[in-house]
N, C-alpha and C positions, 0 to 999 in steps of 0.2 A: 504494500500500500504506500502509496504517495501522499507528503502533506504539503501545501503549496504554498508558502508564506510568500504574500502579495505585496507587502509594505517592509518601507525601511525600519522604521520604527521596530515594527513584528521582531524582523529579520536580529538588528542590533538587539533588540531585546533577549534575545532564543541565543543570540552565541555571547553576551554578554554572562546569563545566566550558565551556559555550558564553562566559559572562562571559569568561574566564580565556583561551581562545584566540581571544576575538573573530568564532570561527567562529556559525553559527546554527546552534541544537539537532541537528537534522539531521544536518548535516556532525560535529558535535564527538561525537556517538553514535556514528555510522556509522565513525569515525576510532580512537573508543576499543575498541569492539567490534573492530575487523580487527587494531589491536594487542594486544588479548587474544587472541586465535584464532591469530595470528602465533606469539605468546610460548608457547602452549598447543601448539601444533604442533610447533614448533622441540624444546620438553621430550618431548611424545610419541615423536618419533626419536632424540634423546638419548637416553633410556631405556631403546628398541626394541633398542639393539646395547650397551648396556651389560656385557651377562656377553659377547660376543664381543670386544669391544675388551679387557678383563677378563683374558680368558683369552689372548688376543693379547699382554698386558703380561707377563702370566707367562710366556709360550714364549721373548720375547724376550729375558729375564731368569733364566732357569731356567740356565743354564750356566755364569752368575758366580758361584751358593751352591754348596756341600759340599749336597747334598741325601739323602747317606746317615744310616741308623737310626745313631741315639745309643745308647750303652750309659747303664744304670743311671749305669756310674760315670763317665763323663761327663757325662752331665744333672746327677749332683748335683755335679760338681768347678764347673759352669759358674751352677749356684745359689746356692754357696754349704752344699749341704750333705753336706759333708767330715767325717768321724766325727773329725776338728782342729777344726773348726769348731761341732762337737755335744757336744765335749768328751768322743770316748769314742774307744778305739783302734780301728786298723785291725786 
């Protein structure tokens, strides 16, 4: 099989990296390419279960918070905004 590098750039890159590992083109392609596909893989299933793991974190943790509805007047005691704090009365 034939690989056709089209570009300078490509070309410098592929024998700069063979320099650099001593490997021959070749091998230092064929090395670079499986550890991108590796790394590219590895992230595609990372990803894949992301909102499960997610939601997994929250079941696990859902029992340590107060998770009940806030009133007005606690939202504003817990903001800071206290008709003492707004300079007007209760």
């Amino acid at each position: 099989m034939a690989l056709s590098i089209k570009t300078e750039e490509a070309d410098r890159l592929a024998r700069e990296l063979a320099r650099l590992t001593g490997e021959t083109m070749t091998d230092a392609i064929t090395k670079a390419m499986s550890e991108r596909l590796e790394r590219l893989r590895a992230e595609r299933e990372t990803n894949a279960d992301y909102a499960e793991r997610m939601k997994a974190f929250v079941r696990d943790r859902a029992d340590r918070y107060d998770r009940r509805p806030v009133s007005k007047d606690e939202w504003d005691d817990a903001v800071g905004d206290t008709p003492e704090m707004l300079g007007l009365a209760r």
